[in-house]
ChimeraX commands (.cxc) that place a marker at each C-alpha (Angstrom):
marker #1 position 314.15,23.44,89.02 radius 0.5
marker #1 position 310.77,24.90,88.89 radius 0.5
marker #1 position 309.76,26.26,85.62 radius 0.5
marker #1 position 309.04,29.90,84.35 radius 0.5
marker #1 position 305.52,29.64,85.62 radius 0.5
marker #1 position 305.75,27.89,88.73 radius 0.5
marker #1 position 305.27,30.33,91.69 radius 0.5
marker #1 position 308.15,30.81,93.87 radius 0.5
marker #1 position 308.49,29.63,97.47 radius 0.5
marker #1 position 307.69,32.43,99.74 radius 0.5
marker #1 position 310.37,33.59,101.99 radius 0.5
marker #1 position 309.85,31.93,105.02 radius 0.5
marker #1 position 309.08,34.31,108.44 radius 0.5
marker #1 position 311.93,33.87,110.52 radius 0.5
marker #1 position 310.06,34.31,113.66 radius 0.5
marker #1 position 308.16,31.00,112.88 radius 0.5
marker #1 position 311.56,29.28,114.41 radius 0.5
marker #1 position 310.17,30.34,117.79 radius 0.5
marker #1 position 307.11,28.85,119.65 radius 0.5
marker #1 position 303.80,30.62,119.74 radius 0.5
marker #1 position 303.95,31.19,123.69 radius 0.5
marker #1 position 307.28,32.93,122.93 radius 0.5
marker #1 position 306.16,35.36,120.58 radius 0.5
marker #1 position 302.79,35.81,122.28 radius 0.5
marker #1 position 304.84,37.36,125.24 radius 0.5
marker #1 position 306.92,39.16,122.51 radius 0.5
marker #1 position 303.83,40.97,121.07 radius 0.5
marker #1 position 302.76,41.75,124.87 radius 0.5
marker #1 position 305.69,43.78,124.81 radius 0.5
marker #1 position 304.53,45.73,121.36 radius 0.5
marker #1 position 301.37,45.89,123.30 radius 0.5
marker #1 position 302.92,47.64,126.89 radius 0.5
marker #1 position 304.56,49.54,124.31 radius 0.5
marker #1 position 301.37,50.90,122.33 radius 0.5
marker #1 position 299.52,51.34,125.83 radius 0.5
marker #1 position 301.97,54.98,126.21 radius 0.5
marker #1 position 299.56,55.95,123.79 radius 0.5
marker #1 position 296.62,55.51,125.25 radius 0.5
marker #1 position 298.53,57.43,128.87 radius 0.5
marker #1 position 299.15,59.96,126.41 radius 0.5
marker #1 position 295.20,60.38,125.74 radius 0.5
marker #1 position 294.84,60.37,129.23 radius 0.5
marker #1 position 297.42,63.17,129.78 radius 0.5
marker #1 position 295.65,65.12,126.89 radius 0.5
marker #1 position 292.33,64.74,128.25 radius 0.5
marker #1 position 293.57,66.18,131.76 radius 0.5
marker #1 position 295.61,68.86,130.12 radius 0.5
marker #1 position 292.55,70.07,128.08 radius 0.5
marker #1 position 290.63,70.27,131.58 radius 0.5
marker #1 position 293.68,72.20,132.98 radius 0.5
marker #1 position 294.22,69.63,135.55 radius 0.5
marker #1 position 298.05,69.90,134.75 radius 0.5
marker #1 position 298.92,67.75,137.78 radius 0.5
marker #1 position 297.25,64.97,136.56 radius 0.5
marker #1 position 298.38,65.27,133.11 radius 0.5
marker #1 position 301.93,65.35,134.16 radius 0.5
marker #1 position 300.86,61.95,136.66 radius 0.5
marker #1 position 299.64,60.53,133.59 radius 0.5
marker #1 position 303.09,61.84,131.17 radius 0.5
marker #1 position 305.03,60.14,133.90 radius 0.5
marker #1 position 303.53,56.80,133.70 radius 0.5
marker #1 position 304.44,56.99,130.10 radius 0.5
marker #1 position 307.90,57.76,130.98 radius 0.5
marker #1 position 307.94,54.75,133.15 radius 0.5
marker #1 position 306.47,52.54,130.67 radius 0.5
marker #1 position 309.12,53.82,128.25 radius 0.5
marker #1 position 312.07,53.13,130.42 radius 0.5
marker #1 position 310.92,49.63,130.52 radius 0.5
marker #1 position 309.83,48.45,127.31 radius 0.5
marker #1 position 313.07,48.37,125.48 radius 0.5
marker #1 position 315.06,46.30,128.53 radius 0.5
marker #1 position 311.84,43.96,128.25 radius 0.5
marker #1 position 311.94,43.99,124.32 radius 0.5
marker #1 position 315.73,43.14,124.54 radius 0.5
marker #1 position 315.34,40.70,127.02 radius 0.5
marker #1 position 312.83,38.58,125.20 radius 0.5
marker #1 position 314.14,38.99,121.82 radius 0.5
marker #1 position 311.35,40.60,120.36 radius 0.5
marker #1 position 312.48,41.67,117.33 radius 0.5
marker #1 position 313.99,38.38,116.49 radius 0.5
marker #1 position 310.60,36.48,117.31 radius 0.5
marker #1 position 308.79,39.38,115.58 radius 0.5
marker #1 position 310.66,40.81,113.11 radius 0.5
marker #1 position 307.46,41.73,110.80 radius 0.5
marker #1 position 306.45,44.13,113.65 radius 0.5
marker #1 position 308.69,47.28,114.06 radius 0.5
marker #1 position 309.47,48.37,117.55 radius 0.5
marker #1 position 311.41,51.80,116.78 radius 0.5
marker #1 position 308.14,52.50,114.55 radius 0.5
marker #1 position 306.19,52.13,117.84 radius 0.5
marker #1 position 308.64,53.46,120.28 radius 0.5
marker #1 position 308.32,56.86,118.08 radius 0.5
marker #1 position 304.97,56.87,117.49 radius 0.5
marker #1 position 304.00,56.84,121.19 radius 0.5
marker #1 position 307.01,58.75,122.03 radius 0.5
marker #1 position 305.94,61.38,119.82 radius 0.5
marker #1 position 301.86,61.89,121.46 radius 0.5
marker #1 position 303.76,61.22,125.12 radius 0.5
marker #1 position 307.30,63.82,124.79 radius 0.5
marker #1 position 306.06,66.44,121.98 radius 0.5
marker #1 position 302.23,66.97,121.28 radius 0.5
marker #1 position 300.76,66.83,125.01 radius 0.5
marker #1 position 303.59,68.83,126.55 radius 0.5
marker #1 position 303.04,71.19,123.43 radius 0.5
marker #1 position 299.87,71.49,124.03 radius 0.5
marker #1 position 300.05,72.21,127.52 radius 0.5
marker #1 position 302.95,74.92,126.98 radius 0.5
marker #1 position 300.83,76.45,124.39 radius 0.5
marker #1 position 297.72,76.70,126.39 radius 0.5
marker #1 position 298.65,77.32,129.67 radius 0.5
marker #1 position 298.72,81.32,130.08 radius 0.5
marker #1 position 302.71,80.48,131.22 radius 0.5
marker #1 position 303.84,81.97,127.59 radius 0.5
marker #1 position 303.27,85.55,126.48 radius 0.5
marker #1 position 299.98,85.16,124.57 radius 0.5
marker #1 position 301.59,86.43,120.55 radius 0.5
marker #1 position 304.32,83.69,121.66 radius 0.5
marker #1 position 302.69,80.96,122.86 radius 0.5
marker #1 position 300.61,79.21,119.81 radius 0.5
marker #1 position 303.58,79.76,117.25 radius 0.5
marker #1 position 305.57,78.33,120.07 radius 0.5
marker #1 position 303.52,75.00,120.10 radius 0.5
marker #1 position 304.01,74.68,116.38 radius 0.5
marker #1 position 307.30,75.23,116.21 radius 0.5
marker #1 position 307.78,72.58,118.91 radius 0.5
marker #1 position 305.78,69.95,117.15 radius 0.5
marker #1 position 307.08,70.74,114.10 radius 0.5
marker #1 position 311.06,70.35,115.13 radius 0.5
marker #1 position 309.72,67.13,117.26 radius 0.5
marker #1 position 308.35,65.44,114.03 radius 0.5
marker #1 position 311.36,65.92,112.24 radius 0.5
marker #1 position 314.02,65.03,115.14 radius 0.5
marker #1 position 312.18,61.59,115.16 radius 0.5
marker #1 position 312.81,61.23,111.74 radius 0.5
marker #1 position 316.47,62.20,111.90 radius 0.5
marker #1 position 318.57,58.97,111.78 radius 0.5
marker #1 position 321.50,60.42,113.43 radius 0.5
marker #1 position 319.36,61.09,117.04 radius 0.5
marker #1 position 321.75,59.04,118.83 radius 0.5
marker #1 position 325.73,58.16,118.86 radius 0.5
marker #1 position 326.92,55.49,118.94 radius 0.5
marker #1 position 327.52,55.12,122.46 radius 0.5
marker #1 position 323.67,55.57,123.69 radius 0.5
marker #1 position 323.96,59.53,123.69 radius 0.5
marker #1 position 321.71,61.85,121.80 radius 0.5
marker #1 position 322.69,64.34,119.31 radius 0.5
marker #1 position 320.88,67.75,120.02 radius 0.5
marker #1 position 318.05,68.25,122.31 radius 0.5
marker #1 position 315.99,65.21,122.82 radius 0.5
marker #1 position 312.47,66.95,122.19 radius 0.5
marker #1 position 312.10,66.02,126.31 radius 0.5
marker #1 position 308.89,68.57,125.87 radius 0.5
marker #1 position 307.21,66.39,128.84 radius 0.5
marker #1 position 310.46,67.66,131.38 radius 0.5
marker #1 position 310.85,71.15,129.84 radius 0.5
marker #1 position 306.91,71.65,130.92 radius 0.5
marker #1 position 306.95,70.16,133.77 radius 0.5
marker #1 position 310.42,72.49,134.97 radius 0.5
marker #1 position 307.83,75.45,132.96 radius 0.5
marker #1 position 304.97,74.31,135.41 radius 0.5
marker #1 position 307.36,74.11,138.36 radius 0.5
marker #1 position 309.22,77.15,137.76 radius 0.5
marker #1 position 306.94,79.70,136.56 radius 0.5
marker #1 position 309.36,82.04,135.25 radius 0.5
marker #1 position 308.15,85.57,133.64 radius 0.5
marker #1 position 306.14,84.86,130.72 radius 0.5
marker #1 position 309.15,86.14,128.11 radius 0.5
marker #1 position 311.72,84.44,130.40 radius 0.5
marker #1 position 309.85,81.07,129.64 radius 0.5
marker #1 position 309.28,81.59,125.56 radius 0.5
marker #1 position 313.49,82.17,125.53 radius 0.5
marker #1 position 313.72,79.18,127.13 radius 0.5
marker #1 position 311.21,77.43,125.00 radius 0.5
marker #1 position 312.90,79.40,122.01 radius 0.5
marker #1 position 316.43,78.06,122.90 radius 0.5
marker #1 position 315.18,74.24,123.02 radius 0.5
marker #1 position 314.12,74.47,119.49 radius 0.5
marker #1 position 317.21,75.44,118.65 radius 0.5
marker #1 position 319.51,73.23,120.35 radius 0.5
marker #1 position 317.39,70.38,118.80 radius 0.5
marker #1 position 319.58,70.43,115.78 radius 0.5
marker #1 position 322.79,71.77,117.42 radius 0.5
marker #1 position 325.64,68.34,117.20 radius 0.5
marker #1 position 325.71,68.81,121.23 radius 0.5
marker #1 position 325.26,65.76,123.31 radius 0.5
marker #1 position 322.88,64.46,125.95 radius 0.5
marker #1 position 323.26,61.95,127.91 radius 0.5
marker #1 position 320.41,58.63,128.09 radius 0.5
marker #1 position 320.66,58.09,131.73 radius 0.5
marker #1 position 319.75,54.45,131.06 radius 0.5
marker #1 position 322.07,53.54,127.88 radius 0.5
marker #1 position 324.88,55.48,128.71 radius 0.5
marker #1 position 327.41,53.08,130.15 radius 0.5
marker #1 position 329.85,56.18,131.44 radius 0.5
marker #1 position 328.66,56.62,135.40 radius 0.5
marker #1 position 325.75,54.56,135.03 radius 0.5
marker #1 position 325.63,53.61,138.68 radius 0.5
marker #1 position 325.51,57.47,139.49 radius 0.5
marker #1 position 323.29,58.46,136.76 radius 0.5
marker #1 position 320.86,55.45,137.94 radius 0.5
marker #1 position 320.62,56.77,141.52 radius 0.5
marker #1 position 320.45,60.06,140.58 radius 0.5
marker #1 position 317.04,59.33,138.54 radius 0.5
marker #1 position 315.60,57.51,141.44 radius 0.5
marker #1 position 316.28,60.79,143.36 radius 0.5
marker #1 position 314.75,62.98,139.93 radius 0.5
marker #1 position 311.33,60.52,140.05 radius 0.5
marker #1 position 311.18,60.62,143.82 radius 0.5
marker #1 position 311.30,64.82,143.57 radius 0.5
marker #1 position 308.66,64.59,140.85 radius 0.5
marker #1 position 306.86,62.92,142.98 radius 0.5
marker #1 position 306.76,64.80,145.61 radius 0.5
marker #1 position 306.09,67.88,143.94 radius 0.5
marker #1 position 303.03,66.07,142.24 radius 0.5
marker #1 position 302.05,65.80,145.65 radius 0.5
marker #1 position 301.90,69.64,146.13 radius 0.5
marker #1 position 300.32,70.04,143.42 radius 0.5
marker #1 position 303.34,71.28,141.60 radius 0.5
marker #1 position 303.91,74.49,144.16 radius 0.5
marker #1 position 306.14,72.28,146.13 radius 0.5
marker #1 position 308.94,73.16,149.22 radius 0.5
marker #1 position 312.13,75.25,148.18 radius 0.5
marker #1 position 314.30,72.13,148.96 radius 0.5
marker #1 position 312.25,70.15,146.79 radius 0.5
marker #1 position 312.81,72.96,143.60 radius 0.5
marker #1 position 315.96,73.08,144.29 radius 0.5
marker #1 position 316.63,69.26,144.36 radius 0.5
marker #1 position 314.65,69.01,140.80 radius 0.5
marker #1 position 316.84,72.00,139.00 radius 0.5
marker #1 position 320.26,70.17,140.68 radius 0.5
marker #1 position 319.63,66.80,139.15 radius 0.5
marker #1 position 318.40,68.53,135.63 radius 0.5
marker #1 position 321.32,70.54,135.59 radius 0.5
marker #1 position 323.92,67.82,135.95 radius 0.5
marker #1 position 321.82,65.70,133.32 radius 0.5
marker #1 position 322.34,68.27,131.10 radius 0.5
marker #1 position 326.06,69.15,131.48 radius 0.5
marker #1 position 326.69,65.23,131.86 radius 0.5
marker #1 position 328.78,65.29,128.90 radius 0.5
marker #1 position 330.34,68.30,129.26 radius 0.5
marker #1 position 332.04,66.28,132.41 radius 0.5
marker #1 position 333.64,63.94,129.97 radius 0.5
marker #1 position 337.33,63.27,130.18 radius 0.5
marker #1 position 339.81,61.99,127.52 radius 0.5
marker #1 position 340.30,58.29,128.03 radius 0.5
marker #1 position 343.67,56.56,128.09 radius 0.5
marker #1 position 345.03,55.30,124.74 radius 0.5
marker #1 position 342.77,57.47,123.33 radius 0.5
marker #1 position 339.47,55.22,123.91 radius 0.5
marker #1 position 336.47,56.63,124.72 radius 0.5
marker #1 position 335.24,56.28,128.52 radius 0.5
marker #1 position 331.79,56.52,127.71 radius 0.5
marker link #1:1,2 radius 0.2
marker link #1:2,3 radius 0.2
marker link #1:3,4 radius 0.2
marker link #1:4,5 radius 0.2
marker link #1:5,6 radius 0.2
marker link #1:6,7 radius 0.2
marker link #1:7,8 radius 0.2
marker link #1:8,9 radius 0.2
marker link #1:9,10 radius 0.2
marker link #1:10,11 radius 0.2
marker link #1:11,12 radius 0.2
marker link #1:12,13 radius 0.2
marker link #1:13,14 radius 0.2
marker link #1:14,15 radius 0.2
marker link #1:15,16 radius 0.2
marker link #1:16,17 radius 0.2
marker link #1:17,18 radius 0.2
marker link #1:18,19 radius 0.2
marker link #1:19,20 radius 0.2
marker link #1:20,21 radius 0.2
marker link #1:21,22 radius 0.2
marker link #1:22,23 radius 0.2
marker link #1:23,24 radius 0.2
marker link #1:24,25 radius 0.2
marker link #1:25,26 radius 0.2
marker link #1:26,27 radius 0.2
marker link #1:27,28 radius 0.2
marker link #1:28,29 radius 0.2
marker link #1:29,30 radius 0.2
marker link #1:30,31 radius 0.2
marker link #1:31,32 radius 0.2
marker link #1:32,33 radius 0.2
marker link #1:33,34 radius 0.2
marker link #1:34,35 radius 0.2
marker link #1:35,36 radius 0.2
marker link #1:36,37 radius 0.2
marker link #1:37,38 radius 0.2
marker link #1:38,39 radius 0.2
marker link #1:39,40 radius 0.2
marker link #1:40,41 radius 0.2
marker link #1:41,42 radius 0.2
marker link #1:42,43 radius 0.2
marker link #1:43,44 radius 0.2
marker link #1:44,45 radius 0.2
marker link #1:45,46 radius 0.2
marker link #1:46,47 radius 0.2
marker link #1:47,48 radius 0.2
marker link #1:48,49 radius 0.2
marker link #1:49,50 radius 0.2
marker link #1:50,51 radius 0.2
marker link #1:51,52 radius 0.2
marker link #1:52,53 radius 0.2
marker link #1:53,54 radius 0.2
marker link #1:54,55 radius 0.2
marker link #1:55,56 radius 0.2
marker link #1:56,57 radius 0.2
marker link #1:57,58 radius 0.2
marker link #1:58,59 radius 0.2
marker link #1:59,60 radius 0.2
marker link #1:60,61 radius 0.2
marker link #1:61,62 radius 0.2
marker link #1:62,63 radius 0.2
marker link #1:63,64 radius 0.2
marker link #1:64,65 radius 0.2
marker link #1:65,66 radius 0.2
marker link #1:66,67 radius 0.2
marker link #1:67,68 radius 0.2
marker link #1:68,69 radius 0.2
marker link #1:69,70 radius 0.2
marker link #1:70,71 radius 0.2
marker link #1:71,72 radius 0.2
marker link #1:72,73 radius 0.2
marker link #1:73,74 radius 0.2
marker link #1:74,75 radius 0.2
marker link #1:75,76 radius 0.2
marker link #1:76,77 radius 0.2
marker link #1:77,78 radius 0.2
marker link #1:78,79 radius 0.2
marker link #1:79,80 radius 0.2
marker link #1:80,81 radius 0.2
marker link #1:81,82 radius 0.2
marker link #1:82,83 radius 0.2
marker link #1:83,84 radius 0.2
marker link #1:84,85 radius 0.2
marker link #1:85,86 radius 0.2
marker link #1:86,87 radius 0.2
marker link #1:87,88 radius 0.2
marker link #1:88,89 radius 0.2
marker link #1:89,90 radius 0.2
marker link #1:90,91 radius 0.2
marker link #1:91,92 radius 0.2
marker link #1:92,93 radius 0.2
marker link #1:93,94 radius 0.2
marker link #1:94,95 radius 0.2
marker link #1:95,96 radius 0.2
marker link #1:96,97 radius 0.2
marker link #1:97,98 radius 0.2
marker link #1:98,99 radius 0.2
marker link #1:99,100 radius 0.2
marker link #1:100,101 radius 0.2
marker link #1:101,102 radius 0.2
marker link #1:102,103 radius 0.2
marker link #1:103,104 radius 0.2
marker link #1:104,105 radius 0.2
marker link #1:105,106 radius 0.2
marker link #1:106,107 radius 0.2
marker link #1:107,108 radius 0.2
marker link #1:108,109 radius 0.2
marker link #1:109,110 radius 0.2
marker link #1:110,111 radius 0.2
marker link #1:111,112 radius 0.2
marker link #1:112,113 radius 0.2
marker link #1:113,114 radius 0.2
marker link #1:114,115 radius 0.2
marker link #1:115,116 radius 0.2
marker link #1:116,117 radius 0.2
marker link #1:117,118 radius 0.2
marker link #1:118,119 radius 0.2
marker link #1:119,120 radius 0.2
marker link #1:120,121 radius 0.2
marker link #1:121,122 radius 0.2
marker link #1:122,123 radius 0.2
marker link #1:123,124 radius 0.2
marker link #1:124,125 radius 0.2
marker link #1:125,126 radius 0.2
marker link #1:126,127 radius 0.2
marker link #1:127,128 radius 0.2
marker link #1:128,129 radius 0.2
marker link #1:129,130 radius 0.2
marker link #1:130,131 radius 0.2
marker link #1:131,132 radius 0.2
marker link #1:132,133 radius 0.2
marker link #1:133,134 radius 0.2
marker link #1:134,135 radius 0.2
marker link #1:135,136 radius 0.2
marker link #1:136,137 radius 0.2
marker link #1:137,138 radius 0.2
marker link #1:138,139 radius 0.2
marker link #1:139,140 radius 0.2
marker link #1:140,141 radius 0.2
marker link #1:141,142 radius 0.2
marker link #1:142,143 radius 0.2
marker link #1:143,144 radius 0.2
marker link #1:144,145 radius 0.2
marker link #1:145,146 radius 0.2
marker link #1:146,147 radius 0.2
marker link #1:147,148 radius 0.2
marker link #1:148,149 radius 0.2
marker link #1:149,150 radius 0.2
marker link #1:150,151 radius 0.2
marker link #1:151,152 radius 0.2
marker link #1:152,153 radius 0.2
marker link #1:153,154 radius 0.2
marker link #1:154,155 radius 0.2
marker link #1:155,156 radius 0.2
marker link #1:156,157 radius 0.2
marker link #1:157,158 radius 0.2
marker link #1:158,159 radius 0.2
marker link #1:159,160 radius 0.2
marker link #1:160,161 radius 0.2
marker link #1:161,162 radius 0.2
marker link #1:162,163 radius 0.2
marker link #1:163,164 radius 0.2
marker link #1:164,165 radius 0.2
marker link #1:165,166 radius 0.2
marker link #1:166,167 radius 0.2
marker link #1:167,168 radius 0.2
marker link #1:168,169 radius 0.2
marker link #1:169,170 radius 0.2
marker link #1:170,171 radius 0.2
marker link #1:171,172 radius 0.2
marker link #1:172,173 radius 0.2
marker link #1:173,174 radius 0.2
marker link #1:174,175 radius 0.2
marker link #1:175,176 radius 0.2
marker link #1:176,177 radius 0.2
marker link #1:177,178 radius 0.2
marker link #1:178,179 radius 0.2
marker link #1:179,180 radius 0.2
marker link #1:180,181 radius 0.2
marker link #1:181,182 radius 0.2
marker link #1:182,183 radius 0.2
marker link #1:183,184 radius 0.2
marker link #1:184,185 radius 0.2
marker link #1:185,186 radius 0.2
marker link #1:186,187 radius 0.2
marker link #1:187,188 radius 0.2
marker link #1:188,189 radius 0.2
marker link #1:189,190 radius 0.2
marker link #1:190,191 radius 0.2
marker link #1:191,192 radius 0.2
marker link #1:192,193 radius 0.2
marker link #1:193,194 radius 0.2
marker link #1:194,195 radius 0.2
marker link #1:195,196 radius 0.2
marker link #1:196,197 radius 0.2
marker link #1:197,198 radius 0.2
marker link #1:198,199 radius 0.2
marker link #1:199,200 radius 0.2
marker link #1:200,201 radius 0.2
marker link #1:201,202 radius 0.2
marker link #1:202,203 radius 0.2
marker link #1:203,204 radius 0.2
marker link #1:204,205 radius 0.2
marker link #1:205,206 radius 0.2
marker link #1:206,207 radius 0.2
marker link #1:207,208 radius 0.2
marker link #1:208,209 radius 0.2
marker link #1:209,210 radius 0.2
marker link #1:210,211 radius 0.2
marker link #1:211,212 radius 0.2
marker link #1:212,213 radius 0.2
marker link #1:213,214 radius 0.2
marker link #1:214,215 radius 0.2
marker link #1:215,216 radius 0.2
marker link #1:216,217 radius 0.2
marker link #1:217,218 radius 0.2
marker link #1:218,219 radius 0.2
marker link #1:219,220 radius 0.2
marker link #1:220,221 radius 0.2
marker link #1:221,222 radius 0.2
marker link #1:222,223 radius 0.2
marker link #1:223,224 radius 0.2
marker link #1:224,225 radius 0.2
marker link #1:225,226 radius 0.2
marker link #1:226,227 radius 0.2
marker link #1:227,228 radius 0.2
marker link #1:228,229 radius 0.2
marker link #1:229,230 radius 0.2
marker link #1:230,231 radius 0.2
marker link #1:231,232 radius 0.2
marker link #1:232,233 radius 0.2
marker link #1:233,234 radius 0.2
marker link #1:234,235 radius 0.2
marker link #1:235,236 radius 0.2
marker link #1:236,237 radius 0.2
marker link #1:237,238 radius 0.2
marker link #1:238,239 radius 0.2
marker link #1:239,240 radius 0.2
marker link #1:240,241 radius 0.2
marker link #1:241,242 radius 0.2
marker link #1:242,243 radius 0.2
marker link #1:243,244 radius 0.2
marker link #1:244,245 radius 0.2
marker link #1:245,246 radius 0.2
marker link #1:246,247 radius 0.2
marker link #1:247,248 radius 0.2
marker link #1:248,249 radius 0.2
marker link #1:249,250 radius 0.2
marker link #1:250,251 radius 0.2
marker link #1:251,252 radius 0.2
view
């Protein structure tokens, strides 16, 4: 046994098990992770030049780059072969600049929002952002989230695409904020095991829509609205399509 003054063995890193090539292709994934940040700069930058197109170009490259990090970080085991590095800390850190602060920004300086409205809107919608990341109960157990996702990047860009009356869009903006902390679900069209082939093919169709009203410079054809507002709608009432399972299981 050592004695009383000895120093103690330090705890060994359990990563250290795995070869340095395998955890340098681990931290690339920390590092496509942290690069959503910098998009989000980029969106910011456009959105303070009013070039909302581009910002929203930008936003969806982040999206993109969020859908894939966490099959990549699961794939390669990267918190196993970096367990001193804390993906979820990244994943909200980025997630926060790329789905709250732009898209605040840009709903709070756009001229879409009555003018008393709009800057107390932006707050408000940072503000309820911060604290849904910090909420621990954000998602169920089955790959649902609990309340409204703070998706600020989609609600602008259906603002932007929409262009409702000023009031009409700050009730809208108003009713997000509060169905942030209302216990309703929403589905994750990628974790969500319930219809996942349908809710897969139905995002290729959302992104190829975006798309193309990117292309128009967000003032696109009727059928391409209307395509947008059909997939959004049945992403939101997913869950509200849910049926009782046999044996009382959940079919989720």
């Amino acid at each position: 046994m050592p004695s009383d003054g000895a120093p103690t063995a330090m705890k060994q890193d359990p990563g250290q098990k795995f070869g340095a090539a395998e955890r340098a292709c681990a931290f690339a994934v920390h590092i496509f992770t942290a690069s959503g940040a910098a998009l989000g700069l980029l969106a910011l930058i456009a959105a303070v030049q009013s070039n909302w197109t581009w910002m929203f170009c930008w936003l969806g490259v982040a999206l993109a780059v969020d859908g894939l990090d966490g099959p990549l970080a699961r794939r390669l085991k990267v918190a196993e072969r970096l367990p001193q590095w804390s993906g979820d800390s990244l994943d909200f850190v980025v997630d926060f600049v790329t789905y709250v602060f732009v898209p605040a920004y840009a709903i709070a300086t756009s001229g879409l929002l009555p003018s008393p409205a709009a800057i107390p809107l932006g707050a408000l919608i940072v503000t309820t952002g911060a604290l849904y990341f910090a909420d621990q109960r954000m998602k169920t157990e089955d790959n649902y989230f609990r309340g409204f996702p703070v998706l600020w990047n989609l609600a602008a860009f259906y603002l932007f695409l929409l262009k409702p009356s000023p009031w009409v869009g700050a009730a809208g903006v108003m009713l997000l904020l509060l169905l942030t902390f209302v216990p309703i679900r929403f589905i994750h069209p990628l974790r969500a095991a319930r219809w996942r082939p349908l809710n897969m093919a139905l995002l290729v169709l959302w992104s190829a829509l975006a798309l193309a009203a990117l292309a128009y410079d967000l003032n696109p054809d009727l059928w391409i609205t209307a395509g947008l507002c059909a997939t959004g709608l049945y992403f939101i009432a997913a869950d509200l399509l849910r049926f009782p399972a046999r044996n009382g299981q959940s079919n989720a």
